[in-house]
C-alpha positions in Angstrom: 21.1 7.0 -25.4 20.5 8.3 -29.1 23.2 9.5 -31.1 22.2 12.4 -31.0 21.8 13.1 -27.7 24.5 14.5 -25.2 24.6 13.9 -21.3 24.8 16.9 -18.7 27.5 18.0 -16.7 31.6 18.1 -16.9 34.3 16.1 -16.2 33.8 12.6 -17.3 30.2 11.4 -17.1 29.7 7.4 -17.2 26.8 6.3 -18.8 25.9 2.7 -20.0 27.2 3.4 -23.3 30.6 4.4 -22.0 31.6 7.6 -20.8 30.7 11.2 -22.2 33.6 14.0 -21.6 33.2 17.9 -21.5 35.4 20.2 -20.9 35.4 24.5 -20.8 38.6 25.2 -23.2 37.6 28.7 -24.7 40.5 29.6 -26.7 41.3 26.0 -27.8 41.1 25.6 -31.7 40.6 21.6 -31.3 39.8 19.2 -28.5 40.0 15.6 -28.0 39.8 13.2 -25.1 42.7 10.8 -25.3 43.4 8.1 -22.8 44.2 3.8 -22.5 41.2 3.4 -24.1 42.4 4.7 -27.3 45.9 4.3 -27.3 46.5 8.3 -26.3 45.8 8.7 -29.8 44.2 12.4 -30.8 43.0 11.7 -33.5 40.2 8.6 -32.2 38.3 11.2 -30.4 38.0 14.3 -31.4 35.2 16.7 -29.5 32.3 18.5 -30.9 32.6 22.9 -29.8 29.9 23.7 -27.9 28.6 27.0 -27.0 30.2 28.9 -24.5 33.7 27.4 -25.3 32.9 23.7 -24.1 33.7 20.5 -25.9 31.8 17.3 -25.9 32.7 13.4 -26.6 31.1 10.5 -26.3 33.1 7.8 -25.9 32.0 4.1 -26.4 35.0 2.7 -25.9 36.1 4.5 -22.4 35.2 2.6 -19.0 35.3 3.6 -15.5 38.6 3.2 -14.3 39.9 4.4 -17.9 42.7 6.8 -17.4 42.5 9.6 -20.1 43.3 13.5 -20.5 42.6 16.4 -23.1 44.6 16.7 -25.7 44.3 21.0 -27.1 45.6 22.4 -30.0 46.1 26.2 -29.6 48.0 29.2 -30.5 50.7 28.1 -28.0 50.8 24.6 -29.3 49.6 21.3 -28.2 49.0 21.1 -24.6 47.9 18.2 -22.4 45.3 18.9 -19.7 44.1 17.0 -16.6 40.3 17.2 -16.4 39.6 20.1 -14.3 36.7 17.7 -13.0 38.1 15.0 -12.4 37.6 13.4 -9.2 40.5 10.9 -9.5 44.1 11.5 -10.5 46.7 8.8 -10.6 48.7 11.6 -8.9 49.3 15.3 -9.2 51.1 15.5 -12.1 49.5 12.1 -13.7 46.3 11.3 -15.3 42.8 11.8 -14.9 40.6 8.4 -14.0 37.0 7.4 -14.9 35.5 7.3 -11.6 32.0 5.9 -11.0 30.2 8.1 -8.6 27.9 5.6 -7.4 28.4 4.2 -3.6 26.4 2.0 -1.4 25.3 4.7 0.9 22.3 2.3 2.3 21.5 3.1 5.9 23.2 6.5 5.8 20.5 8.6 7.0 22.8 10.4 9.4 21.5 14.1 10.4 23.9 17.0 11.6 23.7 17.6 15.8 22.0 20.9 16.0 24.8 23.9 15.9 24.5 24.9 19.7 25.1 20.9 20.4 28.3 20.3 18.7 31.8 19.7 19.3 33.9 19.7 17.0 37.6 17.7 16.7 39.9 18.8 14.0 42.6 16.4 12.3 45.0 16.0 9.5 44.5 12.5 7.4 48.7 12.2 6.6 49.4 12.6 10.4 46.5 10.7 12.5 48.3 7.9 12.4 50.8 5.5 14.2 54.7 7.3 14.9 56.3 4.0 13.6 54.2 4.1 10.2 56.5 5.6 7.3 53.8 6.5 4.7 51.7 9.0 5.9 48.2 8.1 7.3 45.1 7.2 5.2 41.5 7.6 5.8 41.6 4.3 6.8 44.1 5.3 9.5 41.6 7.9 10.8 38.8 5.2 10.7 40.9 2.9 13.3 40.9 5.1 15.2 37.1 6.2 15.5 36.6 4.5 18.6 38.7 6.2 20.3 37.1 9.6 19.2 33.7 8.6 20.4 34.7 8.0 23.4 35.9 10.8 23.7 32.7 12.6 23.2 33.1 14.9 20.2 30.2 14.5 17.5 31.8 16.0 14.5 35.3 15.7 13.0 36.9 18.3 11.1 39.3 16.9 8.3 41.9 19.4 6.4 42.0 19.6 3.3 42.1 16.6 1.2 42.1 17.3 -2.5 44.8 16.2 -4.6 48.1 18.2 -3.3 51.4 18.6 -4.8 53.5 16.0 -3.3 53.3 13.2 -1.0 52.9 15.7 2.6 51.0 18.6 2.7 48.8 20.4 5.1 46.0 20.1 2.2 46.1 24.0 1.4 47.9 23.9 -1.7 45.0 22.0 -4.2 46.3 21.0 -7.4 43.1 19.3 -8.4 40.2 20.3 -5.9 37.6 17.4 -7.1 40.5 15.0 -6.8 40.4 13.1 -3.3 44.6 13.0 -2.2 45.9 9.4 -4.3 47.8 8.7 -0.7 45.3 9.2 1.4 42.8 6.8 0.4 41.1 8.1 -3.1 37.4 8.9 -3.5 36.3 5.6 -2.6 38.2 6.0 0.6 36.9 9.1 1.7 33.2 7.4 1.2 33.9 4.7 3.0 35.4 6.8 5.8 32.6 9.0 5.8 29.8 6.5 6.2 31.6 4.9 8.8 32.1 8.0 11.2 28.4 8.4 10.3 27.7 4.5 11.9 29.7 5.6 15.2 27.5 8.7 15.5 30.3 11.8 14.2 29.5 14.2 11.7 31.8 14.9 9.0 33.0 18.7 8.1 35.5 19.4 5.1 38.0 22.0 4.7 37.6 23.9 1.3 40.1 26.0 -0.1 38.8 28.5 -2.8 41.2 31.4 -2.0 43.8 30.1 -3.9 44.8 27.0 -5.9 48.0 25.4 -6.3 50.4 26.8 -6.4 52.3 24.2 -7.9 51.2 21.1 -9.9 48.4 23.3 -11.6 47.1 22.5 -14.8 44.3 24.9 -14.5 47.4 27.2 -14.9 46.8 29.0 -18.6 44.5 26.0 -19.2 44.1 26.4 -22.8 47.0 28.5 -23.8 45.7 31.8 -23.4 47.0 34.4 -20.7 46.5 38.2 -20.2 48.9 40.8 -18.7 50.9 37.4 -17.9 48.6 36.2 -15.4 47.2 32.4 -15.4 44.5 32.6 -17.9 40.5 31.6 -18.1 40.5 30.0 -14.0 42.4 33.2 -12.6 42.0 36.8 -12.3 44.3 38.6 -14.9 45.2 41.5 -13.5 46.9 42.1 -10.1 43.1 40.4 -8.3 45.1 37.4 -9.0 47.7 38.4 -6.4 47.9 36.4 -3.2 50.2 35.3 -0.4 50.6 31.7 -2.2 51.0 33.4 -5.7 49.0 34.7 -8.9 46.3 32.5 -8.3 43.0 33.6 -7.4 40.3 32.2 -9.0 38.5 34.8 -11.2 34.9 34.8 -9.4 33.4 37.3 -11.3 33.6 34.7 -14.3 30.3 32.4 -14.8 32.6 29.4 -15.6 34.6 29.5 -12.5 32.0 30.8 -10.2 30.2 27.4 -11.1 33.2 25.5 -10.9 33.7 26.4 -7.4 29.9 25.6 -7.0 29.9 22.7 -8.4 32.9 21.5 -6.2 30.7 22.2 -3.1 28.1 20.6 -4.2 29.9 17.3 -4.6 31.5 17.2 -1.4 28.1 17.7 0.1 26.0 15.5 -2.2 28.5 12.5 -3.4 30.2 12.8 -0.1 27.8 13.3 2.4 29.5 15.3 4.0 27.7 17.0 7.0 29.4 20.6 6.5 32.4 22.7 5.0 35.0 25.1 6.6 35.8 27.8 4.3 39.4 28.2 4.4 41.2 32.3 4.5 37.7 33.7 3.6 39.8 37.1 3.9 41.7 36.2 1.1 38.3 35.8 -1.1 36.4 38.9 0.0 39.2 41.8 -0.1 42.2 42.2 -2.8 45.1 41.4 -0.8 43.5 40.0 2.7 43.1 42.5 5.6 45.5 44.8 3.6 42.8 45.1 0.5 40.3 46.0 -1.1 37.2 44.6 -0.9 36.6 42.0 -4.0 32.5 42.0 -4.7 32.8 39.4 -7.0 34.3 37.1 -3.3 31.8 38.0 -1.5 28.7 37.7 -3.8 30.8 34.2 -4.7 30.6 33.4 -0.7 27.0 34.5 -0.7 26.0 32.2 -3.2 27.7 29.2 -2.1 26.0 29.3 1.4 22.0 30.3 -0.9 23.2 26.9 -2.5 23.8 25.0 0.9 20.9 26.2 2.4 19.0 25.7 -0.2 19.5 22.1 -1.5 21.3 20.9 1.2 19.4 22.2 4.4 20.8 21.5 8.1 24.5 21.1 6.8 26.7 23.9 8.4 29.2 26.1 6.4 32.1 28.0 8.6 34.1 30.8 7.9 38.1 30.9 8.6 38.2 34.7 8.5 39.3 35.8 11.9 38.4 39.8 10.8 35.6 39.9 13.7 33.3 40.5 10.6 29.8 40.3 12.2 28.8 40.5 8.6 30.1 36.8 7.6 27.7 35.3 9.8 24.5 37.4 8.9 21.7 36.3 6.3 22.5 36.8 3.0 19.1 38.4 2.6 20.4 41.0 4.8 23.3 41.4 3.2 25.5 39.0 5.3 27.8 36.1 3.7 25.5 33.4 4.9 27.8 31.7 7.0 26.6 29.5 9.8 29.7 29.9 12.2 32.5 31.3 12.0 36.5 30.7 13.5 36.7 33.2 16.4 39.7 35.1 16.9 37.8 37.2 20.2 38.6 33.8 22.1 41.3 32.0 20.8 44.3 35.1 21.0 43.2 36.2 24.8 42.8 33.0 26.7 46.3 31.7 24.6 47.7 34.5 26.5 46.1 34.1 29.4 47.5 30.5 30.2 50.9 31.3 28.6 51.4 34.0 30.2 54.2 33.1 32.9 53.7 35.2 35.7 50.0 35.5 37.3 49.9 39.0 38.2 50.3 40.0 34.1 46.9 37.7 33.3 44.1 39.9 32.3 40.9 38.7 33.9 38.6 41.4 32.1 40.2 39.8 29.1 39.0 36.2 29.9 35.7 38.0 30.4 35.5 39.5 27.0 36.5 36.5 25.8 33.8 34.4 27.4 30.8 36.7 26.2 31.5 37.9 23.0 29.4 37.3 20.1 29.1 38.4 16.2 24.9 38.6 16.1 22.0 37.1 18.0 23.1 33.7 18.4 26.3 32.6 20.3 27.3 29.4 18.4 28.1 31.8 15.3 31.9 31.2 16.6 33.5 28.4 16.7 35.9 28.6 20.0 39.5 26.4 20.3 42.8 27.3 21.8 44.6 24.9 19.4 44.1 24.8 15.8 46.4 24.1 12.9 47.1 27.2 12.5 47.8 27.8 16.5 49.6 25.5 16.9 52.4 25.8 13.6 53.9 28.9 11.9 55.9 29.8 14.7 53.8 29.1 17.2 53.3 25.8 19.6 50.8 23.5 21.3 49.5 25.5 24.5 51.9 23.0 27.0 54.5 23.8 25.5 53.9 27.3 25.2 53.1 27.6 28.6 56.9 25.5 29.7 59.0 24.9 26.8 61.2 23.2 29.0 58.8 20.9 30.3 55.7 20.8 28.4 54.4 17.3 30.5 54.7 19.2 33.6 52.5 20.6 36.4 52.3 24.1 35.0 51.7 23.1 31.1 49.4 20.4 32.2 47.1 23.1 34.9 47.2 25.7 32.7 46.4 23.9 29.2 43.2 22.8 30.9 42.4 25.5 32.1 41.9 26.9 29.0 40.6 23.8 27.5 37.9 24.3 30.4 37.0 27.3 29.1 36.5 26.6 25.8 34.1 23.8 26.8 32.0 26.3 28.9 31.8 29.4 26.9 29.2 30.0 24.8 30.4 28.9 21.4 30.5 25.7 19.1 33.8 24.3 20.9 37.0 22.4 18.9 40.0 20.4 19.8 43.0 19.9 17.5 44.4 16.3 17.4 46.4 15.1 20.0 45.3 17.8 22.2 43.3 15.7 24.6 46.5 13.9 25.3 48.9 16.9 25.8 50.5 16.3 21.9 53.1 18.8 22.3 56.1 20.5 20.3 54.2 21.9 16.8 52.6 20.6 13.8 54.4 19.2 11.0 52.7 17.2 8.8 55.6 14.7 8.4 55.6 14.0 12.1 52.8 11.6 13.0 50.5 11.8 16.4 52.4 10.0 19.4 49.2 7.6 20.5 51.6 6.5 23.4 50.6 9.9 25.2 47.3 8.8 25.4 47.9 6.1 27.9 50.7 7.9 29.8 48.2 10.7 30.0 44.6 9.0 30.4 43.9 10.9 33.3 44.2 14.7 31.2 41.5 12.3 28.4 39.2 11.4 30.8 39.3 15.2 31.6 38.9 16.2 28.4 35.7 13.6 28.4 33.9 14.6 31.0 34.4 18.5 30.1 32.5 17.5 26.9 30.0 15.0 28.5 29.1 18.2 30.6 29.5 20.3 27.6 26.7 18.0 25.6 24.1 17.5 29.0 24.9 14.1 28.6 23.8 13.7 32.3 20.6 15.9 31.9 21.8 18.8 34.7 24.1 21.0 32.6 21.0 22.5 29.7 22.7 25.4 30.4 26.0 25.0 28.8 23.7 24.4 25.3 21.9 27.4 26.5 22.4 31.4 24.6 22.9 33.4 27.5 25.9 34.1 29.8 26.2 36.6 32.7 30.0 37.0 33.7 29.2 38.4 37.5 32.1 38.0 39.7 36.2 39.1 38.5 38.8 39.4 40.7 41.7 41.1 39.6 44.0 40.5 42.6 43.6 37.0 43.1 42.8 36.3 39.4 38.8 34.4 40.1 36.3 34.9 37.5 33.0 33.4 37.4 30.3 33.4 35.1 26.8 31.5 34.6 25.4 30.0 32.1 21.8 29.1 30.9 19.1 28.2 28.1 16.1 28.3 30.1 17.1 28.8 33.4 16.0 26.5 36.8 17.2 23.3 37.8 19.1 20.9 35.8 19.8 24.1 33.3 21.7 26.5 35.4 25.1 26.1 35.4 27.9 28.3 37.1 31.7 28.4 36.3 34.2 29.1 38.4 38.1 29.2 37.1 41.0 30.3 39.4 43.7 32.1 36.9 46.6 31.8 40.0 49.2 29.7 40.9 47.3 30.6 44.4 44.2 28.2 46.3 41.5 29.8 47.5 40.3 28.9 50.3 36.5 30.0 51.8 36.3 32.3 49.0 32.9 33.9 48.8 30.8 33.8 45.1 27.3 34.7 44.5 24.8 32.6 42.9 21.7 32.7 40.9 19.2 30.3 43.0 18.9 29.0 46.6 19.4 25.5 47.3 21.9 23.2 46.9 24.8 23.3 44.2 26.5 19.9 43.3 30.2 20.4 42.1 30.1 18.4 38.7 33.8 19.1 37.4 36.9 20.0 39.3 40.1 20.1 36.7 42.1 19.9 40.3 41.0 16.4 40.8 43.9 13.8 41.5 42.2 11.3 38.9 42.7 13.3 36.1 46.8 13.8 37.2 49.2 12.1 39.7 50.7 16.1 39.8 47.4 17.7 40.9 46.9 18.4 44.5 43.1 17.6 44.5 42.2 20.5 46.6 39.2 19.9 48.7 36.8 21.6 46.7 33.0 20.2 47.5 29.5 20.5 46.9 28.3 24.1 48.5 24.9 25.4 49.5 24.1 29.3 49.1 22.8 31.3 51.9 20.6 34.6 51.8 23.1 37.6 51.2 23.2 39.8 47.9 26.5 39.1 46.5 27.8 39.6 42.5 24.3 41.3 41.8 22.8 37.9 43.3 20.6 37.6 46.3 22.4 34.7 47.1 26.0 33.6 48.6 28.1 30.4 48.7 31.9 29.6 50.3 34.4 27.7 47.4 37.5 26.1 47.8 39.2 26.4 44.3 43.0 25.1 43.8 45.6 26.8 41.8 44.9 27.3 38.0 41.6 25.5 38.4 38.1 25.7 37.3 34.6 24.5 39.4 31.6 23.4 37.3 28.4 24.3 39.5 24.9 22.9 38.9 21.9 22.2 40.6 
């Protein structure tokens, strides 16, 4: 590199000279980079203003692995700054660290499952680990226990938020330093490494971003370079009361070119250095509108939200962006080029809020079926797997509220009641149309609610291997892996047959409709069996029962009622012009396929 010559980008850039350093400090009278490679001495390295209120070094000295941070003279006085790039921290409050960027990522030419074949499995890093482990869990915790995720079935895991957090525990939605990979959990390096190895066992990786807020705590980015307006939290934040949101004055200001490409730019790395497969917007509510569903709407949010899906369709094509918004916005899910956000899914509340109540609801006669139905067939636009459908989530299952078993019988959450009824609805979520998600733990009946200093009991999964190999085959029929359920990868959905009375509700479910595609569900909302209970059916022939959640395999406290195989006979029924006899058991669901 000549002398003359100056390197791209910001942060701290390693080149084989040593490292170059830019930073965005507007209102800063002097820069320089200090660090151990100078002695955190100011005046070694001072930086050359730039236009646009950026300041450049090159330093031969500095290495990777250097710690360093910027040293401002202002109108406030000295301040010392954490790169707002930096993508290593010794903690929240420490130093910035020359990190190399480069990573063997030979043989990873993983691609994304297409969107109407995925399912997804959110977890928390800090918690996915053993109960008898003090320090909270590590990607390399998560990678341990991989195997037991593929088995499982899922193809994609969903990890909250990792950037550097305030603190040793967090959920992840409090980012001090969002290109900072969390110290504890692992570092940049271990994310990679975690990330290429879900990609070698087949699972996709989606992040959780969080651009409706930073901090609040532990935030340099706070009046950055000493300046401030109306009292507000200078150039990275809105000055006036924009700024205002549930976790403080600290909306980023994304009408501003500089933090617009900031937020960009942090995007961009998670899906190019990262390889990660896709990114789950966190509160998009609280980035499009003033004060969330209270507000106004914020322009600058949403042309911000456009732009960062243009960019990941655009350079990175086939990754998937999803929207935690839960306004029933058909809008977040449209084109941008007609005026939509651009977003490829979205977190649906239409499904999650009514079949919650429909299982935790105590007494039978108080569950409403055309509820479940609505539920089942709603979607935003054309395409059904613009929702993403769960019954747990963090959010669910926290704040007040608990996992479904234990919502269902607080005082016996391992019971026959919590352990019926939470499958039931997991059933459902695994045959609607929809891209379908678990929380941790669910698959083993993790009860109580989550904390993220209590780690994942993994003893549950052995005393309750029968509810996972439910939970296994529900997504084995969810993915076709047999070849005779197309269907339940299919668009369309008829909901033909509700009972009010004795709580039934079937629907059916297809891509391109015949054998091997057709599927028909069947899910019995009572405590009551049904016995010879009459449902209409698309085609003649014979139907094979493929799932009953009643089976005695999957529970020593299930009755296994002797539901069977069934063949229609001619007899308009449901708008059919065909009939069958079904034997369903209490709080259970029948998977139908030819």
């Amino acid at each position: 590199m000549s002398p003359d010559a100056k390197i791209p980008g910001l942060g701290a850039i390693p080149y084989a000279g040593g490292v170059a350093f830019r930073v965005w400090a507007p209102h800063a009278q002097r820069v320089s980079v200090v660090g151990s490679f100078n002695g955190w001495d100011g005046d070694k390295h001072p930086m050359q203003a730039e236009e646009h209120g950026s300041w450049y070094a090159a330093v031969a000295e500095a290495r990777v692995g250097d710690q360093y941070k910027f040293l401002l003279a202002t109108a406030q006085g000295p301040l010392m700054r954490i790169d707002p790039y930096a993508r290593a921290v010794t903690n929240s409050v420490g130093n910035a660290i020359v990190h190399d960027p480069s990573f063997d990522w030979e043989g990873d030419d993983f691609s994304l499952a297409p969107w109407n074949e995925l399912v997804i499995y959110e977890l928390h890093v800090g918690t996915f680990n053993d109960e008898n482990e003090i320090r909270p869990g590590k990607f390399s915790s998560v990678s341990a226990r991989l195997g037991h995720l593929k088995k499982l079935g899922i193809n994609a895991v969903q990890i909250m938020p990792i950037a550097q957090f305030a603190g040793e525990r967090s959920w992840g939605y409090n980012p001090s330093h969002i290109f900072s990979v969390e110290t504890d959990y692992g570092g940049p390096l271990g994310f990679k490494r975690f990330v290429k190895n879900a990609h070698e066992q087949g699972l996709a990786v989606i992040l959780d971003v969080v651009y409706n807020h930073f901090g609040p705590s532990d935030l340099d980015l706070w009046r950055f370079d000493g300046w401030t307006e109306n009292d507000y939290g200078g150039i990275y934040f809105y000055n006036d009361p924009r700024a205002t949101t549930p976790w403080g004055n600290t909306r980023p200001d994304y009408g501003r070119g500089e933090v617009r490409q900031y937020i960009l730019d942090n995007a961009a790395m998670w899906l190019g250095e990262y390889h990660v497969d896709g990114l789950r917007f966190d509160g998009t509510i609280y980035v499009r509108a003033s004060r969330g569903p209270a507000g106004d709407d914020l322009p600058d949010g949403w042309s911000l939200l456009q732009a960062l899906n243009t960019l990941v369709a655009r350079t990175y094509p086939g990754r998937i962006t999803i929207a935690e918004d839960l306004q029933n916005n058909k809008w977040l899910t449209k084109d941008v080029g007609a005026g939509g956000a651009g977003f490829g899914s979205q977190w649906d509340s239409n499904f999650v809020y009514p079949i919650r109540q429909a299982v935790i609801t105590p007494q039978d006669e108080r569950r409403s079926i055309a509820a479940i139905r609505d539920a089942i067939s709603y979607r935003y636009n054309d395409d059904a797997f613009e929702r993403v459908i769960y019954s747990e989530s963090h959010d669910e299952v926290a704040n007040g509220r608990a996992r479904v078993p234990q919502e269902i019988d607080p005082k016996d959450p391992k019971g026959w009641y919590a352990q019926k009824r939470s499958t039931l609805a997991a059933a459902m979520v695994f045959t609607a149309p929809g891209i379908p998600m678990l929380f941790q733990g669910q698959e083993f009946l993790e009860g109580a609610w989550f904390r993220d200093t209590i780690p994942l009991d993994w003893d549950q999964r052995d005393e309750f291997h029968g509810i996972v190999r439910l939970y296994r085959d529900l997504i084995r029929l969810r993915l076709n892996r047999d070849g005779f359920t197309r269907g339940l990868c299919g668009q369309f959905t008829q909901v033909y047959h509700l009972h009010d009375v004795h709580k039934v509700i079937a629907f059916h479910r297809w891509d391109k409709g015949g054998p091997s595609d057709d599927v028909v569900v069947v899910a019995n909302f009572s405590y009551e069996p049904q016995a010879d209970y009459i449902i209409g059916f698309p085609a003649a022939g014979a139907w094979k029962l493929r799932f009953n959640s009643d089976w005695r395999g999957y529970s020593d406290a299930f009755q296994g009622y002797p539901s069977a195989d069934t063949a229609t006979e001619p007899g308009a029924y449901d708008g059919f012009p065909f009939q069958a006899k079904l034997s369903l058991g209490p709080y259970s669901v029948l998977i139908y396929s030819q």
